[in-house]
N, C-alpha and C positions, 0 to 999 in steps of 0.2 A: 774066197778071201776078198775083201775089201779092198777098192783100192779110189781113191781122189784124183780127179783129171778136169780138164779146163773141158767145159760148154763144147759141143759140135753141133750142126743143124740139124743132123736127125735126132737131138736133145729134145726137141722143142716141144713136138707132140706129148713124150710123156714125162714131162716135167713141167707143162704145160696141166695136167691131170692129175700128177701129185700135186702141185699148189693148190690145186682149187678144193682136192679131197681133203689136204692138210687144214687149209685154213677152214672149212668147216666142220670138222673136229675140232680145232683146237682152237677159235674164234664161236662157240657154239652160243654164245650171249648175243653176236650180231647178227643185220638181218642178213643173209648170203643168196637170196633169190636175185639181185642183180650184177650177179659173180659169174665168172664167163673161162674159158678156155685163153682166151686171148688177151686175159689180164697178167698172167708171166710175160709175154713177150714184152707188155707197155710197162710193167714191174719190175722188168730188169736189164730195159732200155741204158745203153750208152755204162754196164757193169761187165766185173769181171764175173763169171758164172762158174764156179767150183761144183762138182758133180759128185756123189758118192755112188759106186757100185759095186754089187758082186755077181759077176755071173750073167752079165747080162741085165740083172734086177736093178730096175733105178731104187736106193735109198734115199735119198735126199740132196739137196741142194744148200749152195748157200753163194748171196750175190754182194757184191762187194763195189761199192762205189770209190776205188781206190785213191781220187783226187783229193777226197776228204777223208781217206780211212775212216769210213764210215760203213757196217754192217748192215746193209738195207734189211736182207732176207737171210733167215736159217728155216727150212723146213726140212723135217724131215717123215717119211712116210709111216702113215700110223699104226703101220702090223712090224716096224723093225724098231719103233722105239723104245728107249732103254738097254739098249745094247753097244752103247756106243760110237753109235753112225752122228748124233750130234758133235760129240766130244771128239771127232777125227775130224769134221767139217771148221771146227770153229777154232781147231790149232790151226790147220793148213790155212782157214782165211789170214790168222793171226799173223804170219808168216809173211803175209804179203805185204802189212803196212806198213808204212817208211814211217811214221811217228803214231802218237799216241790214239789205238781204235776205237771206235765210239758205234755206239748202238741207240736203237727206240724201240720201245717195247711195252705194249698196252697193261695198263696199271693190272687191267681183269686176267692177262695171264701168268694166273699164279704159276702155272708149271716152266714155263721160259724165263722166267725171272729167277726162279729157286735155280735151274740150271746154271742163268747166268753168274749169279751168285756163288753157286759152289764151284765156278769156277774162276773165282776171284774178281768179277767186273763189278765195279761199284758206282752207284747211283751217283750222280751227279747234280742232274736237277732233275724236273716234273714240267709238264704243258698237257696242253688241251687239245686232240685233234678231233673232228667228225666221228670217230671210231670212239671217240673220249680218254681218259686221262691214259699218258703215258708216261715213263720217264726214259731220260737218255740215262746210258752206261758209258764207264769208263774202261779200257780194260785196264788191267794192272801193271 
């Protein structure tokens, strides 16, 4: 059974290693050769760090910049997706904002966006980052 629990430090290692496997799956248009282990830690510096697991098995993450209700990170691991490990992450982050949540989300990820989508977040505006176009979400 699944269940959602806040960050611990023995988190780090393998949540540390879903990030970097997630976002090269699921970033596979960018270049990921200067992608690191030690990029969750500076990733999700100074967040609240939601965990999903069963059993031991890390499913996914999701990190929460709470001063701004702001969704930095939802990853989730690429052999449980579709089964709902997003959609239990991204109510509990939900949960935590004291006002209106907000997300950024690269224009090229079509599969995060249709997620965001069906579940109600609506685009707000568009920019430009290094990684290239993305837009912000609202939730509902």
């Amino acid at each position: 059974m699944m269940k959602i629990r806040y960050f611990q430090p023995q988190d780090m290692l393998p949540l540390s290693e879903l990030f970097l496997e997630s976002r090269k799956k699921s970033w596979s248009w960018l270049d990921s050769s200067k992608w690191q282990l030690g990029d969750f830690e500076v990733s999700t510096q100074n967040e609240i760090v939601l965990v999903a697991e069963n059993n031991q098995q890390y499913l996914g993450f999701a990190s929460i910049y709470l001063q701004d209700n702001f969704l930095h990170h939802l990853f989730v691991a690429p052999s449980v997706q579709n089964q709902g490990v997003g959609s239990t992450l991204l109510a509990s982050a939900e949960k935590l904002f004291n006002d209106t949540g907000y997300l950024k989300c690269l224009s090229e990820n079509k599969t995060a966006l249709a997620f965001y989508k069906h579940h109600d977040w609506k685009v707000v505006s568009t920019g430009e980052s290094d990684d290239g176009a993305y837009e912000i979400g609202r939730a509902h």
